[in-house]
PDB file of N, H, CA, C and O in Angstrom:
ATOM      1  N   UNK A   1     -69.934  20.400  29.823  1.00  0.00           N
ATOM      2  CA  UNK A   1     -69.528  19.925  31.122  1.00  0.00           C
ATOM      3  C   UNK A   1     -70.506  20.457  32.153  1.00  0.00           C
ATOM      4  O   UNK A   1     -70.583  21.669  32.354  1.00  0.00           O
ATOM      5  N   UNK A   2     -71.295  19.536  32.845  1.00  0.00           N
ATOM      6  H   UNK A   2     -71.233  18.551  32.681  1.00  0.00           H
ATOM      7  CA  UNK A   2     -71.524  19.728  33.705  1.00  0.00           C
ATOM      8  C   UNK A   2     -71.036  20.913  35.085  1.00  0.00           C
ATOM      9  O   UNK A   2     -70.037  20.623  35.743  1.00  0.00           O
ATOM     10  N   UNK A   3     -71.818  22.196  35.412  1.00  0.00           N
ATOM     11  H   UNK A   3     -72.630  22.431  34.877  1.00  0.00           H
ATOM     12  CA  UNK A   3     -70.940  22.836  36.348  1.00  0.00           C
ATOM     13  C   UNK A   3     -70.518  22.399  37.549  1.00  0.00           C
ATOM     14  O   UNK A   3     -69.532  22.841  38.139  1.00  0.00           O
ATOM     15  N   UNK A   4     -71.555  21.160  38.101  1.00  0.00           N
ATOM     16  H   UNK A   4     -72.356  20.801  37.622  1.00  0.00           H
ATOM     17  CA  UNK A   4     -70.638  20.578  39.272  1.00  0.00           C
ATOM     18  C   UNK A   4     -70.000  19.492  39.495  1.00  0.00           C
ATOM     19  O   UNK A   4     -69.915  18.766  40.486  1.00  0.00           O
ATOM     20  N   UNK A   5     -69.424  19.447  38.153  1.00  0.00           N
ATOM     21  H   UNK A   5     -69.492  20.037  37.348  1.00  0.00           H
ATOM     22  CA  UNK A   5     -67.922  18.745  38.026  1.00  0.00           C
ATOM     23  C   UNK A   5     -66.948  19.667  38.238  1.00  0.00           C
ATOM     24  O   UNK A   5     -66.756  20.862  38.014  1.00  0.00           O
ATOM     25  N   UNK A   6     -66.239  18.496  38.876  1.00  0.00           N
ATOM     26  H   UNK A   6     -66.395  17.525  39.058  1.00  0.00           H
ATOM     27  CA  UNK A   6     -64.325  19.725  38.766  1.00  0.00           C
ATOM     28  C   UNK A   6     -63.952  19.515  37.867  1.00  0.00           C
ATOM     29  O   UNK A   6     -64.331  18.591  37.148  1.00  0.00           O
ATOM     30  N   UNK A   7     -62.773  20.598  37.532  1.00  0.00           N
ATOM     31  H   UNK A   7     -62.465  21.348  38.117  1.00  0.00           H
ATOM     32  CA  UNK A   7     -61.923  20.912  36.329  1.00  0.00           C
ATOM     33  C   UNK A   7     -61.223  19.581  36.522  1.00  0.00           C
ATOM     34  O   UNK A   7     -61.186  19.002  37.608  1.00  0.00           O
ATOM     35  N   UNK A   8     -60.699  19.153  35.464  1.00  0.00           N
ATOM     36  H   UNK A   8     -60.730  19.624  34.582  1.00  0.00           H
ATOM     37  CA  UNK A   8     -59.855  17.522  35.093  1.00  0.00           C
ATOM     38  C   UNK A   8     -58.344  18.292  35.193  1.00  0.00           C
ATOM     39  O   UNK A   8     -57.866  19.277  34.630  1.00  0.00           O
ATOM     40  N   UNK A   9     -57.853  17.346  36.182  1.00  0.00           N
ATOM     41  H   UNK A   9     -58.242  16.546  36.639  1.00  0.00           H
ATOM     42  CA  UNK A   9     -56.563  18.105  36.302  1.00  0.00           C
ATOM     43  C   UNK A   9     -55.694  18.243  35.193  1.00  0.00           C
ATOM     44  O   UNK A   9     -56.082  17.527  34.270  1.00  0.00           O
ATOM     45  N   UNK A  10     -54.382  19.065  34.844  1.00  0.00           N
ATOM     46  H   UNK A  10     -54.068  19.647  35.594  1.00  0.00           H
ATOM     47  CA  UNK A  10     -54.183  19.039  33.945  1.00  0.00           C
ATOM     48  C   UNK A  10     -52.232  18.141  34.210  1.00  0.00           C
ATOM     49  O   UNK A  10     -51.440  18.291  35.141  1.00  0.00           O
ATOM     50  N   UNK A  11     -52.167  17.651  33.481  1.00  0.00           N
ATOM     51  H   UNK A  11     -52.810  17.529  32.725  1.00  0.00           H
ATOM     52  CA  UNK A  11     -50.754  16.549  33.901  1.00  0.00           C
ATOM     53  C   UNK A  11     -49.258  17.201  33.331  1.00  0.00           C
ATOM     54  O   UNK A  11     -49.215  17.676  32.197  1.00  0.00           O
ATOM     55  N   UNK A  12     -48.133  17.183  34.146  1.00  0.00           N
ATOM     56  H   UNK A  12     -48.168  16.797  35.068  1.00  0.00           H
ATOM     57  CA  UNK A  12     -47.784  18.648  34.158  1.00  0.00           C
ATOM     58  C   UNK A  12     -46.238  17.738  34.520  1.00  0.00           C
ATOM     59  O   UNK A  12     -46.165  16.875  35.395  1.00  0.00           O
ATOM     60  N   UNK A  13     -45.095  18.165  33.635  1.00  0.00           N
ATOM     61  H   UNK A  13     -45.154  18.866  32.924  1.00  0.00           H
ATOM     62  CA  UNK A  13     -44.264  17.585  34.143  1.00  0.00           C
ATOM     63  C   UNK A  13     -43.315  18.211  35.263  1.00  0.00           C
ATOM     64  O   UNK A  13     -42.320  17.622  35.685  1.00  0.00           O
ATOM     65  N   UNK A  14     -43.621  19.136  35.582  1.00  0.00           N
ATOM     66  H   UNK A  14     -44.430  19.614  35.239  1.00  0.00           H
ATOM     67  CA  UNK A  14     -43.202  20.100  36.777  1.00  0.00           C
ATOM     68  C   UNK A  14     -42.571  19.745  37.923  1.00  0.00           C
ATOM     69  O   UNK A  14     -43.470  19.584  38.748  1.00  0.00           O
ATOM     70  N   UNK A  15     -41.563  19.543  38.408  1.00  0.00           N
ATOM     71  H   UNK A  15     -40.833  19.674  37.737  1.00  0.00           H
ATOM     72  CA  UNK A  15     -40.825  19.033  39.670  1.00  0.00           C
ATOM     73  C   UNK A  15     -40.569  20.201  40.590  1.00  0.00           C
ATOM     74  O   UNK A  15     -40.087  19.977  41.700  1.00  0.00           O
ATOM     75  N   UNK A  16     -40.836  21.346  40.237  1.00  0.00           N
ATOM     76  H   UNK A  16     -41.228  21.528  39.335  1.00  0.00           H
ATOM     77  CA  UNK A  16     -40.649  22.635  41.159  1.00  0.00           C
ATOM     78  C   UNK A  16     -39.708  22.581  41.434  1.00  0.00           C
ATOM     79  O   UNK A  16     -39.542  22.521  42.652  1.00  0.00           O
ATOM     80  N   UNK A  17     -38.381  22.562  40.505  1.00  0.00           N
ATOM     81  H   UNK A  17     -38.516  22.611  39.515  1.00  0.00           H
ATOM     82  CA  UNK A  17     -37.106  22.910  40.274  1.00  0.00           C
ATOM     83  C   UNK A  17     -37.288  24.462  39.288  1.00  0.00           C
ATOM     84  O   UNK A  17     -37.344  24.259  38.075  1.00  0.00           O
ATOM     85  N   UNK A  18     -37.336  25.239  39.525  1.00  0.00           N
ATOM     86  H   UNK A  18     -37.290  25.404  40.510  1.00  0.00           H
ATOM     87  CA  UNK A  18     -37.776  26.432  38.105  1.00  0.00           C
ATOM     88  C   UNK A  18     -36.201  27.007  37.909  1.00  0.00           C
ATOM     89  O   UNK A  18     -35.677  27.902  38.573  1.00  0.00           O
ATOM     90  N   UNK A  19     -35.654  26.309  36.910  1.00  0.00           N
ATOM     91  H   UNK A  19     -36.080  25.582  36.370  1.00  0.00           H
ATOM     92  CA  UNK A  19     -34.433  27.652  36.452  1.00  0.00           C
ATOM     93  C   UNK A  19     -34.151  26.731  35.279  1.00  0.00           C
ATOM     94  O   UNK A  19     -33.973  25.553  34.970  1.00  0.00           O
ATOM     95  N   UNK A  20     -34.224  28.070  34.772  1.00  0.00           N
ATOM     96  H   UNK A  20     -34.369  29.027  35.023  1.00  0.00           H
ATOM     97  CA  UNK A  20     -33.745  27.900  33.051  1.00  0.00           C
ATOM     98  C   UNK A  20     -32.765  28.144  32.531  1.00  0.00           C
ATOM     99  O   UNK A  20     -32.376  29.312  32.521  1.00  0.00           O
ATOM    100  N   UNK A  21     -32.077  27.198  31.959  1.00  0.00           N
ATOM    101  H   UNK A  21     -32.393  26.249  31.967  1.00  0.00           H
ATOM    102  CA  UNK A  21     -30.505  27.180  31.588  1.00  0.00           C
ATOM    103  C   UNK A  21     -30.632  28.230  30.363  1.00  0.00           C
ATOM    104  O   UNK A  21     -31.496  28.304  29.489  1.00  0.00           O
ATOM    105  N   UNK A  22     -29.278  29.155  30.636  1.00  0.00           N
ATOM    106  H   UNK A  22     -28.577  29.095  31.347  1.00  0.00           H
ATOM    107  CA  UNK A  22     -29.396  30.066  29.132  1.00  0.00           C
ATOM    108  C   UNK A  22     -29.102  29.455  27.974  1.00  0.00           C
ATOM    109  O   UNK A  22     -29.644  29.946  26.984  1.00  0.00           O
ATOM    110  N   UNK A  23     -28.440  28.578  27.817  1.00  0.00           N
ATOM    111  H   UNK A  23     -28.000  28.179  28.621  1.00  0.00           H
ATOM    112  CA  UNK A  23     -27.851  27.816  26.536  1.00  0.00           C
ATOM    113  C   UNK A  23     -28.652  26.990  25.884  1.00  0.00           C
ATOM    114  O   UNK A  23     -28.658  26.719  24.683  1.00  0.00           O
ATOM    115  N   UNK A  24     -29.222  26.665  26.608  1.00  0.00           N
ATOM    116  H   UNK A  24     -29.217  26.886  27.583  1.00  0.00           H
ATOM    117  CA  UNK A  24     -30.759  25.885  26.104  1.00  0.00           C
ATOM    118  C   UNK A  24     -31.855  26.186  26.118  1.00  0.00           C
ATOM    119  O   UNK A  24     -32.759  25.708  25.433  1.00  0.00           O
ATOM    120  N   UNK A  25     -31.930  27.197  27.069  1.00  0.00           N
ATOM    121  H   UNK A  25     -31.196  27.585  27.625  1.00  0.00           H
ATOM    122  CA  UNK A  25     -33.307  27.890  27.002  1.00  0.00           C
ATOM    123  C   UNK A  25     -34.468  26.699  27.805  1.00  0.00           C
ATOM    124  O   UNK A  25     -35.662  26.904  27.588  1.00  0.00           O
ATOM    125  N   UNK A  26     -34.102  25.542  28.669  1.00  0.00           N
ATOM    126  H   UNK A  26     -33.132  25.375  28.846  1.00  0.00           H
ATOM    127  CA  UNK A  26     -34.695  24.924  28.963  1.00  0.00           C
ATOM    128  C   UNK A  26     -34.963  24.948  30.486  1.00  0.00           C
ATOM    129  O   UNK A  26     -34.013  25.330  31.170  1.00  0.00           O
ATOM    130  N   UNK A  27     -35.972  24.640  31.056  1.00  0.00           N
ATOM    131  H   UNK A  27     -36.743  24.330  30.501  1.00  0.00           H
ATOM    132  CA  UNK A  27     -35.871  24.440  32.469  1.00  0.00           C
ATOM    133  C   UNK A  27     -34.901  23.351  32.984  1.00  0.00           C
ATOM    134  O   UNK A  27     -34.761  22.356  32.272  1.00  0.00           O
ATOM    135  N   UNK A  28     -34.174  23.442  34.224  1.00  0.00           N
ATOM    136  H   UNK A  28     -34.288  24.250  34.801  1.00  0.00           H
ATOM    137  CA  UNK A  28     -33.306  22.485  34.526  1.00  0.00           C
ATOM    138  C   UNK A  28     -34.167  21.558  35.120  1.00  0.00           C
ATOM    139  O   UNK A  28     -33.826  20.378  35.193  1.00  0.00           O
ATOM    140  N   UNK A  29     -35.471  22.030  35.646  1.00  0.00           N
ATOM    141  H   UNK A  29     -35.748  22.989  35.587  1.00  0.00           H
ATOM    142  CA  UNK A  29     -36.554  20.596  36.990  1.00  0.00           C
ATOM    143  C   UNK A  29     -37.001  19.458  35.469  1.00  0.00           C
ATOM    144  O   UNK A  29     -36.819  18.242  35.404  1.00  0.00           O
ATOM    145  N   UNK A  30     -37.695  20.497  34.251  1.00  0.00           N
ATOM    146  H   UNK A  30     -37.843  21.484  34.304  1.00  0.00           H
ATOM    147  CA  UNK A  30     -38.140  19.748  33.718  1.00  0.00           C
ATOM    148  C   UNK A  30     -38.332  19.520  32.275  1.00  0.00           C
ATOM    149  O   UNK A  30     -39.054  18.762  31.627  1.00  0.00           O
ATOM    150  N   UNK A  31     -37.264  20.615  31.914  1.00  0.00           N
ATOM    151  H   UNK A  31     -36.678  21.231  32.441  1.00  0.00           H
ATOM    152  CA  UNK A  31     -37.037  20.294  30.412  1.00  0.00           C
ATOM    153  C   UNK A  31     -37.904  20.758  29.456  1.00  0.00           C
ATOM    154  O   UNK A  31     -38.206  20.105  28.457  1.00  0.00           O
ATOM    155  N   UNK A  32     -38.354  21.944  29.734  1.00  0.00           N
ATOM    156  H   UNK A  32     -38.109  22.474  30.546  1.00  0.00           H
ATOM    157  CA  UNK A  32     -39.549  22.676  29.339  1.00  0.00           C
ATOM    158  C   UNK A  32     -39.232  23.694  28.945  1.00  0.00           C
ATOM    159  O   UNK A  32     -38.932  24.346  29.945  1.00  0.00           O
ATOM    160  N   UNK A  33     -39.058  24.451  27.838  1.00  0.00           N
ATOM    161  H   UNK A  33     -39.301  23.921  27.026  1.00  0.00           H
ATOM    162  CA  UNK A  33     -39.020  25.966  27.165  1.00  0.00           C
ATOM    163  C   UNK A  33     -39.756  26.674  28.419  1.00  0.00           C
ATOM    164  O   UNK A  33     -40.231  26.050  29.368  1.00  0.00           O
ATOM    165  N   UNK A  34     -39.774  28.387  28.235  1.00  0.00           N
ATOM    166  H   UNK A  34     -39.388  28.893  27.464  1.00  0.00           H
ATOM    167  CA  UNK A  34     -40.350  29.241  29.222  1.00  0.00           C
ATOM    168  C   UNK A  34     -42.050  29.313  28.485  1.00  0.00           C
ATOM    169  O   UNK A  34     -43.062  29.493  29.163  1.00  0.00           O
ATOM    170  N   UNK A  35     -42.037  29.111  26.841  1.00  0.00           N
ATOM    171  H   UNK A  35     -41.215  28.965  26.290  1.00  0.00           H
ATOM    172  CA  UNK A  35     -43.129  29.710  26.584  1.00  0.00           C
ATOM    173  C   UNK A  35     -44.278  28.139  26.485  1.00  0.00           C
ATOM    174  O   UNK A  35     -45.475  28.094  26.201  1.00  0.00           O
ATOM    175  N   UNK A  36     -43.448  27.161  26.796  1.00  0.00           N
ATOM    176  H   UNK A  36     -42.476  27.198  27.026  1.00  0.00           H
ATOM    177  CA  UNK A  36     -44.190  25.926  27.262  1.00  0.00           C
ATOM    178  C   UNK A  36     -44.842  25.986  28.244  1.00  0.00           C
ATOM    179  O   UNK A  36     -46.066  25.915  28.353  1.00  0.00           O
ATOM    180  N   UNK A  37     -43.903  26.147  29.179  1.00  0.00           N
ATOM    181  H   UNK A  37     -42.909  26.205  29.091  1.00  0.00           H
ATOM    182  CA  UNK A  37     -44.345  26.504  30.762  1.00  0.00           C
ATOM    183  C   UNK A  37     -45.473  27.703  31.243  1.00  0.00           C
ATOM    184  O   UNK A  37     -46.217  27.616  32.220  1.00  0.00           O
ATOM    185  N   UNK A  38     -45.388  28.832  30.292  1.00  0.00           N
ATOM    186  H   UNK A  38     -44.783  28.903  29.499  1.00  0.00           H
ATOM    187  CA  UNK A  38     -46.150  29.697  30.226  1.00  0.00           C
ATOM    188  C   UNK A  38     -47.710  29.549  29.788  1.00  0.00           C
ATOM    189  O   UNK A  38     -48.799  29.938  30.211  1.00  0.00           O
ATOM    190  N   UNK A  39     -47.316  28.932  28.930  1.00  0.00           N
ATOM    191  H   UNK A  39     -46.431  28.617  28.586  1.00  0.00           H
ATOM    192  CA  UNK A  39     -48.616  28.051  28.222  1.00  0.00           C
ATOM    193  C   UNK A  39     -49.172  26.897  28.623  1.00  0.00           C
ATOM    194  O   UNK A  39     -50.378  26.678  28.511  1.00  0.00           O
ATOM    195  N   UNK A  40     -48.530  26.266  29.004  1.00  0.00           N
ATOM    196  H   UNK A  40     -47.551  26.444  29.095  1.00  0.00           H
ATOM    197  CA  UNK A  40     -49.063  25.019  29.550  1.00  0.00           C
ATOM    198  C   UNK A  40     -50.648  24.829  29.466  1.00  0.00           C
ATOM    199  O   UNK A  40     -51.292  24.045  28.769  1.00  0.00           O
ATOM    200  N   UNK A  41     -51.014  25.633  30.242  1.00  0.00           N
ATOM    201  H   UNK A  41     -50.491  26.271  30.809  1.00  0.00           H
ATOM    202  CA  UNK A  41     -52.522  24.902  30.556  1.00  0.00           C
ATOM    203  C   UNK A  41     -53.514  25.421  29.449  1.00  0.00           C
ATOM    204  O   UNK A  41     -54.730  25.501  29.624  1.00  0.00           O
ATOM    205  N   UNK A  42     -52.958  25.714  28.462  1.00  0.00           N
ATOM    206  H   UNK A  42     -51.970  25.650  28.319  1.00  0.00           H
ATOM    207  CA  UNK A  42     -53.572  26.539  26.753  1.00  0.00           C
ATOM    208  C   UNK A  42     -53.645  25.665  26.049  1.00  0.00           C
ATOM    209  O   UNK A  42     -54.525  25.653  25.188  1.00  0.00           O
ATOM    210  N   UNK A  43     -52.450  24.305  26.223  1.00  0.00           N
ATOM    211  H   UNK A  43     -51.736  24.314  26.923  1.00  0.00           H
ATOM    212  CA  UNK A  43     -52.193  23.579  25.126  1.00  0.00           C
ATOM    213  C   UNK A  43     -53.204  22.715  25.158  1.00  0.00           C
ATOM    214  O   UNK A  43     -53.782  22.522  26.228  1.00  0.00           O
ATOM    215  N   UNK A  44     -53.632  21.982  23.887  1.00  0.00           N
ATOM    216  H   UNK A  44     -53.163  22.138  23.017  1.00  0.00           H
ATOM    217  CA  UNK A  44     -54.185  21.221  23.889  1.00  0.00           C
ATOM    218  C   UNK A  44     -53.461  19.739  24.499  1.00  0.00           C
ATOM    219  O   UNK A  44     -52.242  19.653  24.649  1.00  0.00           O
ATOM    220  N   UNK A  45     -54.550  18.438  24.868  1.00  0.00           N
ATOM    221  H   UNK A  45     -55.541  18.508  24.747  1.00  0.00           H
ATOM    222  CA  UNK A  45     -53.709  17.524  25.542  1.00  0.00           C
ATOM    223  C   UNK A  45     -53.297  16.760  24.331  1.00  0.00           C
ATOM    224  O   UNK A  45     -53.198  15.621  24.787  1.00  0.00           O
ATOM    225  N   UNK A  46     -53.107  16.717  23.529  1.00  0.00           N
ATOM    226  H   UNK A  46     -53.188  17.642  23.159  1.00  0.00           H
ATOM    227  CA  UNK A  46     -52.597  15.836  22.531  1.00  0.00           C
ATOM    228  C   UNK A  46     -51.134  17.074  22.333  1.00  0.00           C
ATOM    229  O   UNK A  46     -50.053  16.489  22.395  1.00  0.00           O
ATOM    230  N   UNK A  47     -51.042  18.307  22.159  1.00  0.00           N
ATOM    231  H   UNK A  47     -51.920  18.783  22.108  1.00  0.00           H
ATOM    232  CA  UNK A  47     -49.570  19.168  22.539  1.00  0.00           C
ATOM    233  C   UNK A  47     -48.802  18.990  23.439  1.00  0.00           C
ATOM    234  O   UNK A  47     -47.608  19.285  23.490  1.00  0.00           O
ATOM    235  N   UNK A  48     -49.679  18.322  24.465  1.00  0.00           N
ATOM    236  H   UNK A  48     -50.649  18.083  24.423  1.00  0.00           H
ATOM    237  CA  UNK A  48     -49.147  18.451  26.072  1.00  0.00           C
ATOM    238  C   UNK A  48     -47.980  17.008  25.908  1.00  0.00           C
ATOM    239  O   UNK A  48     -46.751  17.063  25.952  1.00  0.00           O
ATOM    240  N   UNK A  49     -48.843  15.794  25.717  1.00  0.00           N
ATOM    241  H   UNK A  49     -49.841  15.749  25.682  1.00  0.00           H
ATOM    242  CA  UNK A  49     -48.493  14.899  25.279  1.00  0.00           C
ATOM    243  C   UNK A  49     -47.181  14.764  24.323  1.00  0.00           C
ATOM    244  O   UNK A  49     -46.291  14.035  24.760  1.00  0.00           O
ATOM    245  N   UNK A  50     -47.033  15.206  23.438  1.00  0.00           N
ATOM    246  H   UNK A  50     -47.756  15.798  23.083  1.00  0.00           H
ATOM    247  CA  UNK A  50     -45.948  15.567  22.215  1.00  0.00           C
ATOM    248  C   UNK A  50     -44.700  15.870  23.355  1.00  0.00           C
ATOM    249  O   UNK A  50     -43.815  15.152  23.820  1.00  0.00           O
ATOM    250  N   UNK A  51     -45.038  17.125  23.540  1.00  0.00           N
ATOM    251  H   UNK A  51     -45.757  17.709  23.163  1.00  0.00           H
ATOM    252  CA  UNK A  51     -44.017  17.587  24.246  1.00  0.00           C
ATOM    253  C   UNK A  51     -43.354  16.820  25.633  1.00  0.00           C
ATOM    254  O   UNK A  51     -42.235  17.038  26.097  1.00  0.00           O
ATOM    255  N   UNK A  52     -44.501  15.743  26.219  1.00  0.00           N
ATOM    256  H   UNK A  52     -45.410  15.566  25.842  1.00  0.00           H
ATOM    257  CA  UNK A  52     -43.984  15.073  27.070  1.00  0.00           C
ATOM    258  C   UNK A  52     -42.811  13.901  26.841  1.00  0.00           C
ATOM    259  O   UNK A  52     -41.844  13.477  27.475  1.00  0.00           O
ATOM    260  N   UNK A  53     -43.414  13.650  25.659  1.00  0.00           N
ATOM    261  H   UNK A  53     -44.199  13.994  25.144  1.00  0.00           H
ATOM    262  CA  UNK A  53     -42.699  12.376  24.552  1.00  0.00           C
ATOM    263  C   UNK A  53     -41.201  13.343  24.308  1.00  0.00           C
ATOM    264  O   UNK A  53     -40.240  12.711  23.868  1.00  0.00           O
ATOM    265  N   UNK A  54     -41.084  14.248  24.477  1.00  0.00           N
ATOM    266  H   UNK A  54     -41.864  14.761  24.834  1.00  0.00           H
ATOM    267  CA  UNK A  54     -39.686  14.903  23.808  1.00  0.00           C
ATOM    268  C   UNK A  54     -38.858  14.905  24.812  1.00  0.00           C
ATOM    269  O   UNK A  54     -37.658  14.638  24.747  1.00  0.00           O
ATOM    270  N   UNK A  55     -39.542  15.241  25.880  1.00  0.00           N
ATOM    271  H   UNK A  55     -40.517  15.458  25.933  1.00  0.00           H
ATOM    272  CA  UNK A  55     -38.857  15.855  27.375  1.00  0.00           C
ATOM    273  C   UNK A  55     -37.318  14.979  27.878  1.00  0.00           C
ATOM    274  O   UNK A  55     -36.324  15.480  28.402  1.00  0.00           O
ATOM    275  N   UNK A  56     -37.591  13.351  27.457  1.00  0.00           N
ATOM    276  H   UNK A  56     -38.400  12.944  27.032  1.00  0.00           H
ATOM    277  CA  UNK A  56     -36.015  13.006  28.034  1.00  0.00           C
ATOM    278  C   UNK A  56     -34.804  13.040  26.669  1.00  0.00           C
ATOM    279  O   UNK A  56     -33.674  12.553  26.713  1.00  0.00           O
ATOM    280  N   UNK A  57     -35.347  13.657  25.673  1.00  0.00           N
ATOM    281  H   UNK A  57     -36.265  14.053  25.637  1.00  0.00           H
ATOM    282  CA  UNK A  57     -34.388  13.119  25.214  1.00  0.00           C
ATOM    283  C   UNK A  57     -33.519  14.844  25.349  1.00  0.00           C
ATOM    284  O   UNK A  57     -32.316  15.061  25.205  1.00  0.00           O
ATOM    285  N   UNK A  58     -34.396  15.645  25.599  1.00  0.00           N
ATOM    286  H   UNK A  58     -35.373  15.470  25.716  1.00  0.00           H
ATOM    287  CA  UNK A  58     -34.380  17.095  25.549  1.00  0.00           C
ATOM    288  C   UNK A  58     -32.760  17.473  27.269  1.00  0.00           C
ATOM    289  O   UNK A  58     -31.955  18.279  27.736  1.00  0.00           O
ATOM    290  N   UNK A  59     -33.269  16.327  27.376  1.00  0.00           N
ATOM    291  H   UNK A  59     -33.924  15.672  26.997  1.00  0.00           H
ATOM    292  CA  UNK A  59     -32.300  16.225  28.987  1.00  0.00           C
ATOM    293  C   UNK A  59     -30.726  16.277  28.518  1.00  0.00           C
ATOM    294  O   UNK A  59     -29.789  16.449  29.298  1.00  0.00           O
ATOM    295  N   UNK A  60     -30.625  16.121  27.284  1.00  0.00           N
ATOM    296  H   UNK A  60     -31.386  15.981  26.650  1.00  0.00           H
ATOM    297  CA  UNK A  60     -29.337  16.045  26.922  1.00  0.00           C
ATOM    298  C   UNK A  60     -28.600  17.244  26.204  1.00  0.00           C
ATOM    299  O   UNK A  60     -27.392  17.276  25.968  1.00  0.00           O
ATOM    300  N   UNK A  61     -29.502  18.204  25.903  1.00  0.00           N
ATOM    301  H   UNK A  61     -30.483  18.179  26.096  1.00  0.00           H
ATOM    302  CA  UNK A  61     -28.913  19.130  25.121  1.00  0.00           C
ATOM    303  C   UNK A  61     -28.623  19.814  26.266  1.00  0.00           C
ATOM    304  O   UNK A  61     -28.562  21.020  26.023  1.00  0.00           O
ATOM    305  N   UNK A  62     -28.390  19.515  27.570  1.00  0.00           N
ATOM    306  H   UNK A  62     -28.440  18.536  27.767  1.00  0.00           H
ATOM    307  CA  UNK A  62     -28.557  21.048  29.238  1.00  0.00           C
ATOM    308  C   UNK A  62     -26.581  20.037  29.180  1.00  0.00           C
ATOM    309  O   UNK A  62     -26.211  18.888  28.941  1.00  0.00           O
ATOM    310  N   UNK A  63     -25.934  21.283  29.535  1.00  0.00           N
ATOM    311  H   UNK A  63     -26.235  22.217  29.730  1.00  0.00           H
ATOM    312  CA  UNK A  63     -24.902  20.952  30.471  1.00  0.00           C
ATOM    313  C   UNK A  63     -24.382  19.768  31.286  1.00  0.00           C
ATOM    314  O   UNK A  63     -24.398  20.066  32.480  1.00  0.00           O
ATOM    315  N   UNK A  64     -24.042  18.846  31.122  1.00  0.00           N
ATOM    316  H   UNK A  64     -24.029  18.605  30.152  1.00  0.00           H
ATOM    317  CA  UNK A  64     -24.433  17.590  32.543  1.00  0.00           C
ATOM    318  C   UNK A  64     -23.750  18.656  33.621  1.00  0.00           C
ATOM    319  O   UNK A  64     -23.934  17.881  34.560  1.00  0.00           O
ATOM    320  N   UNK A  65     -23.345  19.379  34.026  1.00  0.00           N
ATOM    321  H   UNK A  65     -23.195  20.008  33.263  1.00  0.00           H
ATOM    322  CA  UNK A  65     -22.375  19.853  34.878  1.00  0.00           C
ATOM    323  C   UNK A  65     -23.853  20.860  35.727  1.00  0.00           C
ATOM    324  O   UNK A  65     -24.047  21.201  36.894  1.00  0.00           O
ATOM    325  N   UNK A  66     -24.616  21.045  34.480  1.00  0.00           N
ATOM    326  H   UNK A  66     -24.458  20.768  33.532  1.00  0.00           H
ATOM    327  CA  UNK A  66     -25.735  21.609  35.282  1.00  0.00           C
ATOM    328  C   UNK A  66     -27.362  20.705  36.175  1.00  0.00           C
ATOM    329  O   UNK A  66     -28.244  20.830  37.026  1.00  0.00           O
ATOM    330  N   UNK A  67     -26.743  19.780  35.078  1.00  0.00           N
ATOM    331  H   UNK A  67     -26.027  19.679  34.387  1.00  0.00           H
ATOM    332  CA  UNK A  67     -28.030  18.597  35.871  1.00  0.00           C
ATOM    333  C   UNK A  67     -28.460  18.038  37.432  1.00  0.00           C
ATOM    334  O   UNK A  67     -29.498  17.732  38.018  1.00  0.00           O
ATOM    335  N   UNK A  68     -26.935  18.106  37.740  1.00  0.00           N
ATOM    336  H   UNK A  68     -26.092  18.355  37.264  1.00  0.00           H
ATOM    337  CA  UNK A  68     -26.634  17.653  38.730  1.00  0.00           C
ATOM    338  C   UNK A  68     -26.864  16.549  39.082  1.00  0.00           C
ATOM    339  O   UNK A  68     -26.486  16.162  40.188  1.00  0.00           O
TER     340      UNK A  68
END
């Protein structure tokens, strides 16, 4: 890479909601484990991807009472 290119952003399902349900261990903004979120920008984009593909169905294992 060229050094005066910018970094390629990285695509992030993040709503800046941050709290993680204990029962699921998931974020409530976006459905993301802590050590996802932690990692994030480590993963490769084909991981990133995977995990994006999981994210709604992942919406169902949270509380609805916590979804809001």
């Amino acid at each position: 890479m060229d050094s005066s290119t910018p970094p390629r952003s990285i695509a992030t399902p993040c709503v800046k909601v941050c709290i993680v349900d204990g029962a699921s261990g998931l974020c409530l903004g976006c459905y993301r484990t802590l050590a996802e979120i932690g990692g994030w920008s480590g993963l490769s984009d084909e991981r990133r991807a995977a995990v994006m593909a999981e994210l709604p169905t992942r919406r169902d294992r949270i509380d609805p009472a916590l979804r809001g």
